[in-house]
C-alpha positions in Angstrom: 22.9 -1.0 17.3 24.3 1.3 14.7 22.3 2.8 11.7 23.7 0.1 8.8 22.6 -2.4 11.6 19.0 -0.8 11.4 18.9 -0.1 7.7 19.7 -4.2 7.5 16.7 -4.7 9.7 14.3 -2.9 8.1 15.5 -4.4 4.4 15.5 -8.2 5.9 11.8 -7.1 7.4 10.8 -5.4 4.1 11.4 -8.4 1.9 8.7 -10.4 3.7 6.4 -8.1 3.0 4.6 -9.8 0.7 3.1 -8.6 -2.7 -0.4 -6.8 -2.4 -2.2 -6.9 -5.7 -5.2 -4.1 -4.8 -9.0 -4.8 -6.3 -9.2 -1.0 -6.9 -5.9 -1.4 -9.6 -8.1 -5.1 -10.9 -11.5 -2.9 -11.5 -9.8 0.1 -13.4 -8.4 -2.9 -15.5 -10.8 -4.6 -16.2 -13.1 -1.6 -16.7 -11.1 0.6 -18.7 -12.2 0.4 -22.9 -9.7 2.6 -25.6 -8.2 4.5 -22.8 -11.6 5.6 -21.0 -12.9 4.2 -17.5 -16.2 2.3 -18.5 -18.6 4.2 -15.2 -21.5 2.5 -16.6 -19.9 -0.9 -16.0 -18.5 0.4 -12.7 -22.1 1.2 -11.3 -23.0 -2.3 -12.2 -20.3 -3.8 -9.7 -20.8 -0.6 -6.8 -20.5 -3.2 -4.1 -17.2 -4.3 -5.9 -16.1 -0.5 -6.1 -16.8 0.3 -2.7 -14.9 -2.5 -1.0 -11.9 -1.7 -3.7 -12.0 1.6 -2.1 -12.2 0.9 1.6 -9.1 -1.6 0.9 -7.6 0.8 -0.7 -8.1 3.9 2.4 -6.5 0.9 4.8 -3.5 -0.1 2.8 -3.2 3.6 1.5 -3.2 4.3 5.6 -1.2 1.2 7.1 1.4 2.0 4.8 1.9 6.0 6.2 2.1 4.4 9.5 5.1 2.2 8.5 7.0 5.2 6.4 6.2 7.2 10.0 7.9 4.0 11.2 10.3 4.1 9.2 11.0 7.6 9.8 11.2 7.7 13.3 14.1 5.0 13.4 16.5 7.6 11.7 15.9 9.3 14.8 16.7 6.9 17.5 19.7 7.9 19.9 22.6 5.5 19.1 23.2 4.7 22.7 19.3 3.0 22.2 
């Protein structure tokens, strides 16, 4: 397989990825007043902000293991 075969692979596999909308990016939303994060309202919903963070470590760390992917297919022999 040549490298435009590989670069059509990963763009075909890339477009199913589907949208990720990330609670972290929903609470500074929804808890942002004139410009300012509301941390008063944050504390309220800790649980909230906790999980928002965990989810974002995981998708923040699942995606450096597909650009490390990604990165490692440039490298591949040609005769592979």
């Amino acid at each position: 397989m040549n490298e435009s075969e590989y670069i059509e692979r990963v763009f075909c596999a890339l477009k199913k990825v589907p949208p990720k909308s990330l609670l972290i990016i929903e609470l500074a939303n929804r808890f942002t007043k004139d410009g300012e994060l509301d941390f008063i309202g944050l504390t309220e919903v800790q649980p909230e902000v906790n999980m928002a963070c965990a989810e974002a470590k995981m998708y923040g760390a699942h995606t450096l293991v597909a650009v490390d992917t990604l990165k490692r297919l440039e490298a591949m022999p040609a005769d592979v």
